[in-house]
C-alpha positions as CSV (number, residue, x, y, z in Angstrom):
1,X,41.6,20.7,-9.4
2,X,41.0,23.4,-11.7
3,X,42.9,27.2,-11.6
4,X,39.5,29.0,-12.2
5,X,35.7,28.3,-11.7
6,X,34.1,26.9,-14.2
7,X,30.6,27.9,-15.4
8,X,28.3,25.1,-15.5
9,X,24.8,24.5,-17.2
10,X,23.7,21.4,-15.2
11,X,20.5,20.0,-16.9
12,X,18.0,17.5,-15.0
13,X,14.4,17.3,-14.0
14,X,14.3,19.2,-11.0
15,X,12.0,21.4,-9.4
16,X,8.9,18.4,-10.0
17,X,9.1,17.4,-6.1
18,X,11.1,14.5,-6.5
19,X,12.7,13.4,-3.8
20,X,15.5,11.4,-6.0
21,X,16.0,13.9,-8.5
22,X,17.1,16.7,-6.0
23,X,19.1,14.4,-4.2
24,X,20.8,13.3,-7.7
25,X,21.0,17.3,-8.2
26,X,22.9,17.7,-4.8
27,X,24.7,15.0,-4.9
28,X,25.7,16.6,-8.5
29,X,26.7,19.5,-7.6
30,X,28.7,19.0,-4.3
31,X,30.6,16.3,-6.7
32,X,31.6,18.7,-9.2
33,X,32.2,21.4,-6.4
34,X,31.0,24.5,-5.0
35,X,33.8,27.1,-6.3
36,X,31.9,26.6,-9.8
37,X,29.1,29.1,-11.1
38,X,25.9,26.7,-12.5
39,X,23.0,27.3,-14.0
40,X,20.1,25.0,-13.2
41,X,16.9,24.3,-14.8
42,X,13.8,23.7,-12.8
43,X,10.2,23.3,-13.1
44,X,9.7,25.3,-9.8
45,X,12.5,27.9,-9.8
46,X,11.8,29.1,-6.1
47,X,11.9,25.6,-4.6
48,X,15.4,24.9,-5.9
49,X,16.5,28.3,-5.5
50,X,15.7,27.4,-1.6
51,X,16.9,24.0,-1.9
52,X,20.3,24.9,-3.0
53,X,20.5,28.4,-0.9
54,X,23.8,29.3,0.8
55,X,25.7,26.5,-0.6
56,X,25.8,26.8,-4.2
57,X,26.7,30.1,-6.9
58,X,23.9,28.9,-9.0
59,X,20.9,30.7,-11.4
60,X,17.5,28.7,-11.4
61,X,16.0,28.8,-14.7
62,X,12.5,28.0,-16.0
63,X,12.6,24.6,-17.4
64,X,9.4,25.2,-19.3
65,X,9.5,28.7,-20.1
66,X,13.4,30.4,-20.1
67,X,13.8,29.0,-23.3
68,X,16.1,32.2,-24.5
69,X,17.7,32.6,-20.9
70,X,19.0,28.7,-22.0
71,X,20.1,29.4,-25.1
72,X,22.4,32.6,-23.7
73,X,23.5,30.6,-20.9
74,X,24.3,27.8,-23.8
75,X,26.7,30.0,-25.2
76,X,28.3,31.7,-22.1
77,X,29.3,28.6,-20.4
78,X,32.3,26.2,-20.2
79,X,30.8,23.0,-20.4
80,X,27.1,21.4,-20.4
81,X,25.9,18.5,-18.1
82,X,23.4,16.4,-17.6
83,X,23.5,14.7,-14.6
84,X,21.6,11.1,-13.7
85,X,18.0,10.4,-14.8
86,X,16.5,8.2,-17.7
87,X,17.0,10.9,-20.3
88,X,17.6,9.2,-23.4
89,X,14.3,7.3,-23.5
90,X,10.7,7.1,-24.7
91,X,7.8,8.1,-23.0
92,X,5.2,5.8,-22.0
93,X,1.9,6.5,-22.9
94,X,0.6,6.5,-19.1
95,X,2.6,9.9,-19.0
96,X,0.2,11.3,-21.4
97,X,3.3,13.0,-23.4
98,X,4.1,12.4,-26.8
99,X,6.7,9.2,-27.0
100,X,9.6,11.2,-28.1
101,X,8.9,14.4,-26.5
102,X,12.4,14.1,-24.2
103,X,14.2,12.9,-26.8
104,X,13.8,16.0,-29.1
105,X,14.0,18.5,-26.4
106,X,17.4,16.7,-25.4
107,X,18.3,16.8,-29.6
108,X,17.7,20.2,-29.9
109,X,19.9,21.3,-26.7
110,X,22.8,19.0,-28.1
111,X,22.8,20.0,-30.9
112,X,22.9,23.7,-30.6
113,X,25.9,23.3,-27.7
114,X,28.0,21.7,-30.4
115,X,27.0,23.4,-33.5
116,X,26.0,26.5,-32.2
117,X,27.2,27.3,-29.1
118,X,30.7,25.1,-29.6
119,X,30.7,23.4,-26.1
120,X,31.3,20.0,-24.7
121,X,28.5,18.6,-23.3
122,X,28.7,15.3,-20.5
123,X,26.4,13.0,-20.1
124,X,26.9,11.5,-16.4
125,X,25.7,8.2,-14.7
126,X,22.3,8.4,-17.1
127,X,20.1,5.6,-18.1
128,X,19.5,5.0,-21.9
129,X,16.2,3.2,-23.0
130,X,13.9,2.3,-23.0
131,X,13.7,2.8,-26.6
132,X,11.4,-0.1,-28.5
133,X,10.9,1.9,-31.5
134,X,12.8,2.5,-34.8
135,X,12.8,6.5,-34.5
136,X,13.2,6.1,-31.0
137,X,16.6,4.5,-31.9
138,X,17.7,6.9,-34.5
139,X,17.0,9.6,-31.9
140,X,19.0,8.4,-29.4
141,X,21.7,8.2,-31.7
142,X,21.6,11.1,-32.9
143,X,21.7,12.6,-29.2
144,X,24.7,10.1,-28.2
145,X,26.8,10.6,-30.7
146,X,27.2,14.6,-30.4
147,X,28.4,14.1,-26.5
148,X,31.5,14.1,-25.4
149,X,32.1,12.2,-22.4
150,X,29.0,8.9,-21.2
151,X,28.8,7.3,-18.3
152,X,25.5,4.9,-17.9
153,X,24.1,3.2,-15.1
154,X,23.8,-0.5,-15.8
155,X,24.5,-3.0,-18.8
156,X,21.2,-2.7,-20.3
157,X,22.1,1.3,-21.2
158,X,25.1,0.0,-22.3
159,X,23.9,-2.4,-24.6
160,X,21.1,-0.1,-25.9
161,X,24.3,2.4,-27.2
162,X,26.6,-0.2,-28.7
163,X,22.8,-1.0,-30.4
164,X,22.6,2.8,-32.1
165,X,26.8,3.0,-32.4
166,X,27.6,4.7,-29.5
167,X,30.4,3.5,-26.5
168,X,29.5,4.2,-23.2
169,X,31.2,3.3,-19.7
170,X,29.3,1.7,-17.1
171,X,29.2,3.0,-13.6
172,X,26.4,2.7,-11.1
173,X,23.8,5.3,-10.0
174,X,25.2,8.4,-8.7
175,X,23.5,8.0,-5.4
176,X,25.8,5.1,-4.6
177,X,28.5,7.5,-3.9
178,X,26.1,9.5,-0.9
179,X,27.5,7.8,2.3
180,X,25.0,7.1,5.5
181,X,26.0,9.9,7.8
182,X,25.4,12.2,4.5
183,X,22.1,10.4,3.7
184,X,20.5,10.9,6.9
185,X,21.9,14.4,7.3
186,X,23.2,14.3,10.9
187,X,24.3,10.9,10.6
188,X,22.5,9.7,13.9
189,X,21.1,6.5,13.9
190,X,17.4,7.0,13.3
191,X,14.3,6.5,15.7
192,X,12.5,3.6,14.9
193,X,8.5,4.7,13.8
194,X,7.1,2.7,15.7
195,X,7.7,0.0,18.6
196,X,11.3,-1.9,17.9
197,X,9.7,-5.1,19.2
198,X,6.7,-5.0,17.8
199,X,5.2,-5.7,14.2
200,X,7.9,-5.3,10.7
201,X,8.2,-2.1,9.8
202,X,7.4,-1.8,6.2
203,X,8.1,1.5,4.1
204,X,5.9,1.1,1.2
205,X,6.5,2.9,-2.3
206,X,4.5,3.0,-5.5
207,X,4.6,4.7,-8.6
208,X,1.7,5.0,-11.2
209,X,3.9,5.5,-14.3
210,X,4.4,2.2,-15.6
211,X,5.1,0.2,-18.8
212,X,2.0,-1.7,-19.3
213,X,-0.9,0.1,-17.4
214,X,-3.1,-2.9,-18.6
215,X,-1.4,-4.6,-15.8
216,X,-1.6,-2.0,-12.8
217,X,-4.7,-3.7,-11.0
218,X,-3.5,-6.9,-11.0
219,X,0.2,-6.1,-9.7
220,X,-2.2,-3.9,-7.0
221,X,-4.6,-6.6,-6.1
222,X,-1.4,-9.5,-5.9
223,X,0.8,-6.7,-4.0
224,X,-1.9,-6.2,-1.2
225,X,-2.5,-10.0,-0.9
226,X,0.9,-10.6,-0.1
227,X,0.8,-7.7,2.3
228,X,-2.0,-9.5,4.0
229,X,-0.5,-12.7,4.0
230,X,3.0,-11.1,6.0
231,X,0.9,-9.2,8.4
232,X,-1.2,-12.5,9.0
233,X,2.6,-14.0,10.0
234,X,4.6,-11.4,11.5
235,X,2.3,-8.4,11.7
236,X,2.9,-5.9,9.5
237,X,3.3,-1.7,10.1
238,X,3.3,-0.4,6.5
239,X,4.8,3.7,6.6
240,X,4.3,5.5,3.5
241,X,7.2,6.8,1.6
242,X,5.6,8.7,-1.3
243,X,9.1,10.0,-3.2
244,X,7.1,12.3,-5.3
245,X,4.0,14.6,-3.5
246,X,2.5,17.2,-6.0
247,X,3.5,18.7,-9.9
248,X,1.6,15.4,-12.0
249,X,-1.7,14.1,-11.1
250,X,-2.1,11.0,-9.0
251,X,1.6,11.2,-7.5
252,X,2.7,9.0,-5.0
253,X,1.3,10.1,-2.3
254,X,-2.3,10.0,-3.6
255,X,-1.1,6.5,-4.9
256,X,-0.2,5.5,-1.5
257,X,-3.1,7.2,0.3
258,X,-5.7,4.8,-2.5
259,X,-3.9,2.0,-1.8
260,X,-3.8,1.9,2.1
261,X,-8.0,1.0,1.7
262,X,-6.7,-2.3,0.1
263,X,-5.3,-3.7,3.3
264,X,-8.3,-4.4,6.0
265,X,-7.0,-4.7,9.3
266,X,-2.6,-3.8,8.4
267,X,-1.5,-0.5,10.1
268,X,-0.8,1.7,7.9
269,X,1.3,4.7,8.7
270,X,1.3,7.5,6.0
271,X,4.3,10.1,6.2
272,X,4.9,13.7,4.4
273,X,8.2,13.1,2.9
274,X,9.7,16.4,2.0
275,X,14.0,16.0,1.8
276,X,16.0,13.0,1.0
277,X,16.9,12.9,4.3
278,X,13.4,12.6,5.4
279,X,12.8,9.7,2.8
280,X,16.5,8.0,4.4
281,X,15.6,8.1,8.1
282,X,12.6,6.3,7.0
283,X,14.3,3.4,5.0
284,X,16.8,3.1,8.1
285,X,14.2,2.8,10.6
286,X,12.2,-0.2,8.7
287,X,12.8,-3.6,8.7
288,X,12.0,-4.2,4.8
289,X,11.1,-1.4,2.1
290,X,9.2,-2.5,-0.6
291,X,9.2,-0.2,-3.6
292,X,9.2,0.9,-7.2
293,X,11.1,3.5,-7.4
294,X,14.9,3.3,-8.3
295,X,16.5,5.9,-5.7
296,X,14.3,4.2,-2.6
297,X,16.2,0.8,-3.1
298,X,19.2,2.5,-3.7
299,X,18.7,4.2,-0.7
300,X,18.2,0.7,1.2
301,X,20.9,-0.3,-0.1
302,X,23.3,2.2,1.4
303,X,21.9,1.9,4.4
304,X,21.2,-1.9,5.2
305,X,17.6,-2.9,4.4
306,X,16.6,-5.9,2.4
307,X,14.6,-4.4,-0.4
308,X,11.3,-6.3,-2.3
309,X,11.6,-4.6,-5.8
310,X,8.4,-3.7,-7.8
311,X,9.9,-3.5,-11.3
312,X,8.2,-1.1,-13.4
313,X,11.1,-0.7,-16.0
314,X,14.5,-1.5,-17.7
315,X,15.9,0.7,-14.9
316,X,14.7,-0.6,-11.8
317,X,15.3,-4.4,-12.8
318,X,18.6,-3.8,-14.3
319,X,18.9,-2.2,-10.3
320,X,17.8,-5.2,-8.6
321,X,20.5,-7.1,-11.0
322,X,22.8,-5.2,-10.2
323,X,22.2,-5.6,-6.2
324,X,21.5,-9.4,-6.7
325,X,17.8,-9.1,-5.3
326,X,16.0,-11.0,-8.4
327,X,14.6,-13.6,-6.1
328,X,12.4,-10.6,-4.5
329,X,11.7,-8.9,-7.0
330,X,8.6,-8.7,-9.3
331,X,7.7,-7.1,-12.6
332,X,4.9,-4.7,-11.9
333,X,3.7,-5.3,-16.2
334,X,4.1,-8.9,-15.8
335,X,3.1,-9.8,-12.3
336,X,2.1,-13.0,-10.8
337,X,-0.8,-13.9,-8.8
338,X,-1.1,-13.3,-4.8
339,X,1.0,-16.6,-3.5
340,X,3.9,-16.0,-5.9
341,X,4.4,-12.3,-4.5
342,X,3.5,-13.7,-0.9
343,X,5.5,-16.3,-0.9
344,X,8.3,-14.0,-2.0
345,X,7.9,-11.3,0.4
346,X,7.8,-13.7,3.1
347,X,10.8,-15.4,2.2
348,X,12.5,-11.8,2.2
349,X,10.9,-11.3,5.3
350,X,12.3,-14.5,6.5
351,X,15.8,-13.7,5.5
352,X,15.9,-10.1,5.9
353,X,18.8,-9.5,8.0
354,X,21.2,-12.4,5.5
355,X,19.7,-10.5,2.6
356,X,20.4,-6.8,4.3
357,X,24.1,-7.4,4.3
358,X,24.8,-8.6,1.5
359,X,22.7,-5.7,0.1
360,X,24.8,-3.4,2.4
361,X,28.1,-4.6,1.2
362,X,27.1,-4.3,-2.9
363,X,26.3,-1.2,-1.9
364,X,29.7,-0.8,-0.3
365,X,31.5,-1.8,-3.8
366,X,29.4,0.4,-6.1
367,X,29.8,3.4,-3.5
368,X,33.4,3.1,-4.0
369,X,32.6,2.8,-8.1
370,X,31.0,5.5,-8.2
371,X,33.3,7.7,-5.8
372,X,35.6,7.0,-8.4
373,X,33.7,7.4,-11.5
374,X,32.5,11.2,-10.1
375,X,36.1,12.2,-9.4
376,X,36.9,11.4,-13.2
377,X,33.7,13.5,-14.1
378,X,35.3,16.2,-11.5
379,X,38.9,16.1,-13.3
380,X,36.9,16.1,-16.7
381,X,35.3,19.3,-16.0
382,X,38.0,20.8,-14.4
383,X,39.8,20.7,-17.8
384,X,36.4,21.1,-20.4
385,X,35.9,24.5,-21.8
């Protein structure tokens, strides 16, 4: 599509050992097309590096530290984009950062590709908000209204920029456009972990970082009731799925690993989950994946397993709108006591394979939306610069 490769600063957080950001980097990047030259930023140069060996003309640069190598490659390049993620947001004070630490970093990177540097920047498939303050606001706007081409993820980041002034196009999450036979790498059908007549297969994530940390206990304590109360039905074999292992303390894994001692007597299975295709085998081979994080229910929904949303934030329950899964889903900040969430997750449980296709077919529509949104992005860059 384009008579010459372009050269490409693609800007995310990669590199933290996030299993849905470097599958929102690949899926990125084999979108856009290998015949370009990108530069990458990453907290852990060497792991993307190896990550994106062999396939990719790409430079890995610092994230925290190649300030100036940014800046040059700012001003050398065709076109700047950032690609997925809640980017345009505020912090929450559980990450121990200040609240508008992204939002300024993002400002200042903006700013000086149109001022300075005099390129277009993108802003692909992101998520806006949340953003409860005043300055947060004017921020955003500020950021939004110097970009050239926005796509967002849901209707809530849409809202949130007509709020501060500033038209966006909704698509869904870039993920969606990942098919199953790319998902689980050799697109074989997956070996069950454990017996396929035996107990429900559960893959279990949970995140730490959430709105109102007031309320982490209680969505803990109610969570591993309900747990209790399905195994006490069907029997229950929970597998881990941590989506984040290492760079922050108490990541998923070690979120995972606490949490197994809250279920007495429930198998619990705990898995190293190194790839995205690692973390999609897994979700293919369970019956039910209960989980707060966004890309692991996007994940079952591309492959065919009813999904029990924890909502920590905007983006995940504008997600489980968006797939139609409100009656299993519960807000993590606001949760209700052990028989609400039980009865819920038993009812899923009860329904899962009704629920799993009509999760699998949404899926179907918003791969297709987003297919077509990327190849737009693809034509877009293939003319920017």
């Amino acid at each position: 599509m384009t008579s010459r490769p372009r050269r490409i600063v693609f800007l995310g957080t990669h590199g933290q050992y996030n299993v849905g950001d470097e599958l929102l980097l690949e899926t990125f990047l084999t979108t856009l097309g290998p015949e370009h030259r990108y530069v990458v930023n990453s907290y852990d140069p060497a792991f993307t590096r190896r990550q994106l060996a062999g396939r990719f003309d790409v430079t890995v640069i610092d994230t925290a530290r190649d300030r100036h190598r940014l800046l040059r490659a700012l001003r050398s390049c065709d076109v700047v984009c950032f690609g997925g993620g809640s980017i345009v947001k505020e912090l929450y004070a559980s990450t121990g950062r200040h609240r508008y630490a992204t939002l300024l970093m993002i400002l200042a990177i903006v700013t000086f590709t149109r001022w300075v540097a005099r390129r277009p920047v993108a802003m692909l498939h992101v998520g806006v908000g949340p953003l409860p303050s005043g300055g947060g606001l004017r921020l955003a706007r500020l950021v939004l209204a110097q970009v050239d081409v926005l796509t967002v993820r849901d209707l809530r980041s849409r809202a949130t920029c007509d709020r501060v002034g500033v038209p966006a196009v909704v698509v869904p999450a870039a993920v969606f456009s990942v098919d199953r036979a790319a998902l689980l790498g050799d697109g074989a059908a997956p070996e069950p972990p454990g017996d396929a007549t035996g107990p429900l297969r559960v893959a279990l994530n949970l995140n730490v970082d959430v709105e109102n940390p007031a309320a982490w206990e209680q969505f803990l304590t109610a969570l591993a009731g309900a747990l209790v109360h399905l195994d006490a039905r069907h029997g229950v074999d929970v597998h881990t799925l941590p989506m984040q292992t290492g760079f922050k303390e108490h990541d998923d894994a070690q979120v995972l690993a606490a949490f197994a001692a809250r279920l007495p007597g429930v198998r619990v299975v705990h898995h190293a989950v190194a790839t995205p295709a690692d973390a999609a085998r897994l979700v293919a081979a369970c019956d039910l994946v209960v989980a707060e994080r966004l890309h692991t229910i996007v994940l079952a929904a591309v492959l065919g397993v009813a999904p029990f949303v924890l909502a920590y934030d905007v983006k995940v329950r504008e997600l489980a709108r968006t797939l139609h899964v409100e009656p299993w889903t519960v807000d993590v900040n606001d949760p209700p006591g052990v028989d609400v969430v039980a009865a819920r997750l038993l009812d899923l449980a009860d329904r899962r394979a009704q629920v799993a296709r009509a999760v699998a077919d949404r899926g179907a529509a918003l791969h297709r939306e987003a297919v077509a949104a990327l190849a737009d992005a693809r034509a877009w860059v293939a003319r920017a610069g």
